[in-house]
C-alpha positions as CSV (number, residue, x, y, z in Angstrom):
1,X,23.6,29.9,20.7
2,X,21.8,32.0,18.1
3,X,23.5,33.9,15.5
4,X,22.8,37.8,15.8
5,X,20.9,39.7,12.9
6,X,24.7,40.7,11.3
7,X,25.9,37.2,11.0
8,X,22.9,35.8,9.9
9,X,22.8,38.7,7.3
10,X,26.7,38.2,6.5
11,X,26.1,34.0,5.8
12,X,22.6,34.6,3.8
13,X,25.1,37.0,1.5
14,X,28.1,34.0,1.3
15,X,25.1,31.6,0.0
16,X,22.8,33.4,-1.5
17,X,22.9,33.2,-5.3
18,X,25.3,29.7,-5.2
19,X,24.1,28.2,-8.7
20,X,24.3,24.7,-6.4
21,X,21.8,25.6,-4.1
22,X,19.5,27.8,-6.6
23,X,19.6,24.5,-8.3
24,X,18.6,22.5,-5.2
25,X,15.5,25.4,-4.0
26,X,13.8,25.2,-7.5
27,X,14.3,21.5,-8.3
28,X,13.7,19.6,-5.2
29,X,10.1,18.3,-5.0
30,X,9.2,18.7,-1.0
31,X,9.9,21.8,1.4
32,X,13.4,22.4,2.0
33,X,15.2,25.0,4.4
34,X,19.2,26.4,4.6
35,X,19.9,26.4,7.8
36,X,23.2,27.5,9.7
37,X,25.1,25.8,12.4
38,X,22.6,27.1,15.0
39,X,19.7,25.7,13.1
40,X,18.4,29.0,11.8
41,X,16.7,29.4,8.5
42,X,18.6,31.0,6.0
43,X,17.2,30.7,3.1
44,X,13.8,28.3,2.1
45,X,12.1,27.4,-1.1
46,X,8.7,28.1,-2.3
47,X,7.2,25.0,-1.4
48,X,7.8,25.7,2.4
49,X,6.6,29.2,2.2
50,X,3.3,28.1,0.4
51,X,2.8,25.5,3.3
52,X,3.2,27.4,6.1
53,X,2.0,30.8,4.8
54,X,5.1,33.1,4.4
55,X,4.8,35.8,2.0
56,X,8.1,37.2,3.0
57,X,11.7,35.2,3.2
58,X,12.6,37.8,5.0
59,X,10.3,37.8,7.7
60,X,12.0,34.1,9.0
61,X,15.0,34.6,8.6
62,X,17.4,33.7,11.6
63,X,14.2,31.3,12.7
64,X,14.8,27.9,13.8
65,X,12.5,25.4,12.1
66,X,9.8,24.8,14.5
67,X,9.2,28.3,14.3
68,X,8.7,28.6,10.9
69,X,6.0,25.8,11.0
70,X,4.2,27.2,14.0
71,X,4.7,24.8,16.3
72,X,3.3,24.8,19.2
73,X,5.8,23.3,21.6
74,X,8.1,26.2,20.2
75,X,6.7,28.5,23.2
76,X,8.5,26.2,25.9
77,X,11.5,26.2,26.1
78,X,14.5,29.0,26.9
79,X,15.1,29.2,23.7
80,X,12.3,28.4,21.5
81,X,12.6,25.6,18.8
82,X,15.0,22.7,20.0
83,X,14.6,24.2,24.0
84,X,11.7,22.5,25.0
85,X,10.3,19.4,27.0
86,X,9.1,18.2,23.9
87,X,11.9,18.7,21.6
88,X,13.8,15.0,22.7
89,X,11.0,13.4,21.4
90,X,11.1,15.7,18.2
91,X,12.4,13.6,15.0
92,X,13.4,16.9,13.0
93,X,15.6,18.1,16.7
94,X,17.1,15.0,16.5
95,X,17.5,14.9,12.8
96,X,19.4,17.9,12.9
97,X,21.5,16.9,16.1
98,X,22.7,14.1,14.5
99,X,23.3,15.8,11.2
100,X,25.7,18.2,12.8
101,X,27.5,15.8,15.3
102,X,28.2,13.2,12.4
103,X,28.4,14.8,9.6
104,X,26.3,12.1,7.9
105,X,22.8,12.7,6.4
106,X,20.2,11.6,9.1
107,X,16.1,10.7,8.3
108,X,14.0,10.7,11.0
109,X,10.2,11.2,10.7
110,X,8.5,14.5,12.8
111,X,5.1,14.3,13.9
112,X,4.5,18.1,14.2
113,X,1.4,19.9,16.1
114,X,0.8,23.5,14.7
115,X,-1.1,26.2,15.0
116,X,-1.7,28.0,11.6
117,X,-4.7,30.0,10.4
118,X,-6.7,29.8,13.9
119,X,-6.4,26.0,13.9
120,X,-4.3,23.1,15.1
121,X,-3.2,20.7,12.3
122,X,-1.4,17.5,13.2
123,X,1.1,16.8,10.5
124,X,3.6,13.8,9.9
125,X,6.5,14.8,8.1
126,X,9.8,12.5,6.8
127,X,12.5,14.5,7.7
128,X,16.3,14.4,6.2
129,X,19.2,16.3,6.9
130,X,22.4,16.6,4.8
131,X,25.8,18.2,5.7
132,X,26.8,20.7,2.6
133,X,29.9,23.3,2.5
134,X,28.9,26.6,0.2
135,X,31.4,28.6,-0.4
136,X,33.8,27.5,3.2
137,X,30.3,28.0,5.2
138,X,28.9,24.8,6.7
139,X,25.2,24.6,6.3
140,X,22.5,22.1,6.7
141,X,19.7,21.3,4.3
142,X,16.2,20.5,5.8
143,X,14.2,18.6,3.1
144,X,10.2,18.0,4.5
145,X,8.3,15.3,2.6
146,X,4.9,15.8,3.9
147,X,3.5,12.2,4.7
148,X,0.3,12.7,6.1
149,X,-2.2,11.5,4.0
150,X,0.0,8.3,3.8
151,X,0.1,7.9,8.0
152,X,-3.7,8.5,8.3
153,X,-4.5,6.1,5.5
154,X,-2.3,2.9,7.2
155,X,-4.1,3.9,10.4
156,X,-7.5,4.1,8.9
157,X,-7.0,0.7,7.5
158,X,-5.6,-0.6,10.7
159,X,-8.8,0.3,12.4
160,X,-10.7,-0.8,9.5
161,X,-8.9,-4.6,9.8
162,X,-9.1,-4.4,13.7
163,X,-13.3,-4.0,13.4
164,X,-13.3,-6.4,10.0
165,X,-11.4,-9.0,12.1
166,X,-13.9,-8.6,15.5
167,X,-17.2,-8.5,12.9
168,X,-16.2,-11.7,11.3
169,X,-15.5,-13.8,14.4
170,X,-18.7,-12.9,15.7
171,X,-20.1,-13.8,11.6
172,X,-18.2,-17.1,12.0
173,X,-19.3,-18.4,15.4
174,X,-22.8,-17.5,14.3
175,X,-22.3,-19.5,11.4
176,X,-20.5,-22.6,13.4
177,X,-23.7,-22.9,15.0
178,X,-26.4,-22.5,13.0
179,X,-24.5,-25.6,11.6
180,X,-24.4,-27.6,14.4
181,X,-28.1,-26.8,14.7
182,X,-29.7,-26.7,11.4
183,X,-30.3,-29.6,8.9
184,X,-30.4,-30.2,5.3
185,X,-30.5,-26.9,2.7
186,X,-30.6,-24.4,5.7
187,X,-27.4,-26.3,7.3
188,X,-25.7,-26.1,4.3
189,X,-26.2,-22.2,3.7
190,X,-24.6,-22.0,7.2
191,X,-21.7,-24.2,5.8
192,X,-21.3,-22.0,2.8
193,X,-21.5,-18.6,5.3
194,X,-19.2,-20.2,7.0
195,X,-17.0,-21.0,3.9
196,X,-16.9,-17.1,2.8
197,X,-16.3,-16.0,6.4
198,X,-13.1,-17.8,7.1
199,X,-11.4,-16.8,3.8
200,X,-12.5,-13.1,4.4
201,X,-10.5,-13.3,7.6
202,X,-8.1,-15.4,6.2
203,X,-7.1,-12.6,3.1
204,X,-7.7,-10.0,5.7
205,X,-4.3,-11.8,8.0
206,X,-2.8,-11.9,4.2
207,X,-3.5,-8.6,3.5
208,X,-2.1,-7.4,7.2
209,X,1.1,-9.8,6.4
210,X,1.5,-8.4,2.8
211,X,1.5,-5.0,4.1
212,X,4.5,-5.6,6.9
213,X,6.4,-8.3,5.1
214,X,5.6,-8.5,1.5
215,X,6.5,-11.7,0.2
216,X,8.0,-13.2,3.1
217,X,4.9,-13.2,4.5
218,X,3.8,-15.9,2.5
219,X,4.6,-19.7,4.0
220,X,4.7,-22.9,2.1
221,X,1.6,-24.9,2.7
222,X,0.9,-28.2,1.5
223,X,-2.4,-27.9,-0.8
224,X,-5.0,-30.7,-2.0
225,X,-5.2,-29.5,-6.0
226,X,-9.1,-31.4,-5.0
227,X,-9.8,-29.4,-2.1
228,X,-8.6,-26.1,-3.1
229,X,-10.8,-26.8,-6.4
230,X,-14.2,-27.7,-4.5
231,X,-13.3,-25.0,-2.4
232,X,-13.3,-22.3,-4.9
233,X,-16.0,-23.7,-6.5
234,X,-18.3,-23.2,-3.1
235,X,-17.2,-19.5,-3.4
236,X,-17.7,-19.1,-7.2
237,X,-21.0,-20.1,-6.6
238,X,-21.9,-18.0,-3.8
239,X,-21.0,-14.6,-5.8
240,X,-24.3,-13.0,-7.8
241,X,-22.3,-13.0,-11.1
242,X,-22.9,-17.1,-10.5
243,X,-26.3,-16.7,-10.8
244,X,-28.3,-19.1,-13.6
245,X,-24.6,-20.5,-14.4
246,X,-23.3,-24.0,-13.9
247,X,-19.7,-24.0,-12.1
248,X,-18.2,-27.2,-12.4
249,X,-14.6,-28.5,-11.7
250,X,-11.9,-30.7,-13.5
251,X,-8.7,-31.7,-11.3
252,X,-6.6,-34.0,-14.0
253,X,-5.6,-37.2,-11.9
254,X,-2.0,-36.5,-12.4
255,X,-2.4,-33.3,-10.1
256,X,-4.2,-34.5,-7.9
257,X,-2.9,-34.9,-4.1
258,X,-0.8,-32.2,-2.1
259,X,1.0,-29.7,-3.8
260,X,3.6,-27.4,-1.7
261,X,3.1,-23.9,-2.8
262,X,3.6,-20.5,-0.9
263,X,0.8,-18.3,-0.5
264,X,-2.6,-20.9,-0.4
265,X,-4.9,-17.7,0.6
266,X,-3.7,-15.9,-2.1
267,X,-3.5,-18.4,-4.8
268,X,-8.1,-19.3,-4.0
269,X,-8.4,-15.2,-4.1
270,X,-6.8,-15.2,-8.2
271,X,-8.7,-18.1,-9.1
272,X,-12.0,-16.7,-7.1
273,X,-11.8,-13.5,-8.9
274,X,-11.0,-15.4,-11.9
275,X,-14.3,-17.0,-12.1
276,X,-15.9,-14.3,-11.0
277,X,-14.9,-12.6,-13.7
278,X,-15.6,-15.9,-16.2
279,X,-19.2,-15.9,-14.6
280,X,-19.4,-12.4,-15.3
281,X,-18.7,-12.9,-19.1
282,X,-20.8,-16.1,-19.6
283,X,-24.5,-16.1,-20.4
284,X,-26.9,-17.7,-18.3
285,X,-27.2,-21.4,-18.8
286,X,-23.7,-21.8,-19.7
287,X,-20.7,-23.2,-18.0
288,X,-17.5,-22.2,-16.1
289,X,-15.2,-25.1,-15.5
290,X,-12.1,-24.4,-12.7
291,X,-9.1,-27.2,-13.7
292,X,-5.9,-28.3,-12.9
293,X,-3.1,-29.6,-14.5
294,X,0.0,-30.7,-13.9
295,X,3.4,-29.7,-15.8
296,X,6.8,-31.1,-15.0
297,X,7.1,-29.6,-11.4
298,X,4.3,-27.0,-11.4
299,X,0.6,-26.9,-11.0
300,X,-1.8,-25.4,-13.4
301,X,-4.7,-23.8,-12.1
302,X,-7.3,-22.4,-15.2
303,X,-10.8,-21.4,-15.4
304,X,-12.7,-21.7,-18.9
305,X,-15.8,-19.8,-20.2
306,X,-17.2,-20.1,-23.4
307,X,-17.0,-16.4,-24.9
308,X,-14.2,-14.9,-26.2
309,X,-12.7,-11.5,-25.3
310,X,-12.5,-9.3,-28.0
311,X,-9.5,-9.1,-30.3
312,X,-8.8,-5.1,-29.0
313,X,-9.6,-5.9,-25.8
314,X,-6.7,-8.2,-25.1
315,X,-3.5,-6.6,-25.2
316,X,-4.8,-4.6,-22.6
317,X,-6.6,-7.3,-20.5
318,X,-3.7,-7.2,-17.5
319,X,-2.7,-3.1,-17.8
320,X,-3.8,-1.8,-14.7
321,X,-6.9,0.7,-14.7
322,X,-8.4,-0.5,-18.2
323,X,-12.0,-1.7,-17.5
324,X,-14.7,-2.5,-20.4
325,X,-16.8,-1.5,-17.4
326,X,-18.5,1.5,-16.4
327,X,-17.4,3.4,-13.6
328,X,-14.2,5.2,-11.9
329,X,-12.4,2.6,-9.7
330,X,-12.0,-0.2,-12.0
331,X,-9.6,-2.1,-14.2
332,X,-7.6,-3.8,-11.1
333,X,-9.0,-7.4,-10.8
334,X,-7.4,-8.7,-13.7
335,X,-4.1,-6.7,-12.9
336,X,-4.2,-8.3,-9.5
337,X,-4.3,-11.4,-10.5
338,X,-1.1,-11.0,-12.6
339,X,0.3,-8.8,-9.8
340,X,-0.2,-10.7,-6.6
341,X,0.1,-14.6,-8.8
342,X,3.5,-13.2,-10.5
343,X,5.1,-10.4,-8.0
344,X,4.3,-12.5,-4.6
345,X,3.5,-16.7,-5.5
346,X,6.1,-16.4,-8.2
347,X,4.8,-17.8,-10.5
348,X,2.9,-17.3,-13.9
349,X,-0.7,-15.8,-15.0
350,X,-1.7,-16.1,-18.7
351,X,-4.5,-16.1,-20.8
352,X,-6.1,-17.5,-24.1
353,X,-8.3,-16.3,-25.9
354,X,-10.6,-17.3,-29.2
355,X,-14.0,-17.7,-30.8
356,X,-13.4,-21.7,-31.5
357,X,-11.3,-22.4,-28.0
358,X,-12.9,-19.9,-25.9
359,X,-11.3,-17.9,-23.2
360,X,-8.7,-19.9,-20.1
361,X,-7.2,-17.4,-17.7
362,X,-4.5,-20.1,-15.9
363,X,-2.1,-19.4,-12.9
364,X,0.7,-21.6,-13.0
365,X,2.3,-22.1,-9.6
366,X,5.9,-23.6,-9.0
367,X,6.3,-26.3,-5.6
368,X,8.1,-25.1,-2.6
């Protein structure tokens, strides 16, 4: 049951002015509503009104929330907002039912279909609802995070992955057998296609994992310190930056053999981009040597170029968006490394630097 214009006017003059909830309208970053016991808007911040195009307070007051926003289920029920078919399904409805039935602060997430300005505009919202007394009046507090942009990112990417995934099985059957066919150089550019394929989809599954799980994601895997080398090597070597230089690899005989380490995927992708980046800063004609070491219980994974990085440069070599490059959209490959090898493997990225020992980014990795 709706409160009538007099009781709606006699609780908006209990509330309005409390230094608690001034506090709350001007200071909370998202769109936030006072509503009574019947759901009605009492009072609303800026933020809301900007949003949905109010000019007056006054002009939605005693308005349940769905209204305010235009919805456009709000026409189908008895009793507009909270009446409908489609109100059930309706995360802020059942936000607010279960705010005012428990008397616990409730989050729900709204996907909300409104018709503003002579368009619809499909919006997800994260919704939460808090209990709060104001001076012996009960009221509940809407707060509206707008989290659209995030939602149609994740399902941009999701399609994104789904048509990646389907593109390289067709890449990697095609490369499987123009293998099986082909002989000598040609068969092993197939090989090397082949190579570059399989760890594409392999980081995309990472990727997928990473984005659901995080670090559980990542399983223990026995690695060959040999095979991962000549491995990374073949991809090295397949990147333009490679061009004119000569990659070669060093495993020292007491890391050789398998190696438990979570994370395999991810562990080739630092030391990939690592000698990408060490092809990047070598001359042609010079060399780029991918190692491995063994220290007590960990493995050391480096790769080596002759130059050195400038003395300035360093300190800033792993802060995220700092590029000696050109260009918006850089300064995340060496942050990456430290991120994903430090964050997610657990273990450590560091660097070297100088004009007589040359430069050794290294990933150090500790056995499952």
């Amino acid at each position: 049951m709706r409160a009538g214009a007099a009781e709606l006017q006699q609780s908006l003059e209990r509330i309005d002015g409390n230094p608690v909830l001034s506090g709350l309208l001007t200071g909370v970053d998202g769109l936030l509503a006072v509503l009574n016991c019947s759901r009605q808007v009492l009072l609303l911040n800026d933020a809301l009104m900007r949003r949905f195009g109010i000019s007056d307070p006054a002009q939605v007051l005693g308005l349940r929330p769905g209204e305010v926003a235009h919805c456009v289920h709000v026409g189908h029920g008895p009793d507009g907002c909270g009446t409908g078919c489609a109100c059930p399904s309706c995360g802020a409805a059942i936000a607010l039912a279960l705010c005012e039935h428990s008397g616990q602060v409730v989050e729900r997430t709204c996907a909300l279909r409104r018709q503003g300005d002579g368009r619809a505009e499909d919006l997800v919202l994260r919704v939460r609802v808090s209990p709060l007394e104001i001076e012996g009046q009960q009221v509940l507090l809407l707060l509206l995070q707008d989290r659209t942009r995030e939602h149609q990112a994740e399902a941009v990417e999701r399609s994104l992955f789904h048509d990646l995934n389907n593109h390289l099985g067709s890449l990697i059957a095609t490369c499987e057998l123009l293998a099986i066919r082909l002989s000598g150089r040609e068969r092993d550019l197939a090989a090397s296609g082949l190579l570059v394929a399989g760890r594409m989809a392999a980081e995309i599954a990472l990727h997928q994992a990473q984005g659901s799980a995080g670090a559980a994601a990542l399983r223990a895997t026995p690695v060959a310190v040999a095979d991962l080398l000549a491995e990374v090597q073949a991809m090295v070597s397949a990147h333009p930056a490679a061009a004119e230089r000569i990659i070669t690899i060093a495993c020292d005989p007491h890391a050789d053999g398998c190696v438990q380490v979570a994370g395999r995927v991810l562990l080739g992708r630092i030391l990939v981009n690592m000698g990408i980046n060490a092809c990047e800063a070598t001359v042609p004609g010079a060399t780029v040597r991918i190692c491995a070491a063994r220290h007590g219980g960990h493995i050391e994974l480096s790769v080596w170029n002759r130059e050195a990085i400038p003395a300035t440069v360093q300190p800033r070599i792993f802060q995220r968006h700092f590029s000696t490059k050109g260009g918006s959209g850089r300064g995340q490959g060496t942050w990456a490394m430290k991120d994903l090898g430090e964050r997610l493997l657990g273990g450590e990225v560091s660097f070297t630097s100088s004009a007589a020992g040359g430069t050794v980014f290294r990933v150090r990795v500790p056995p499952v």
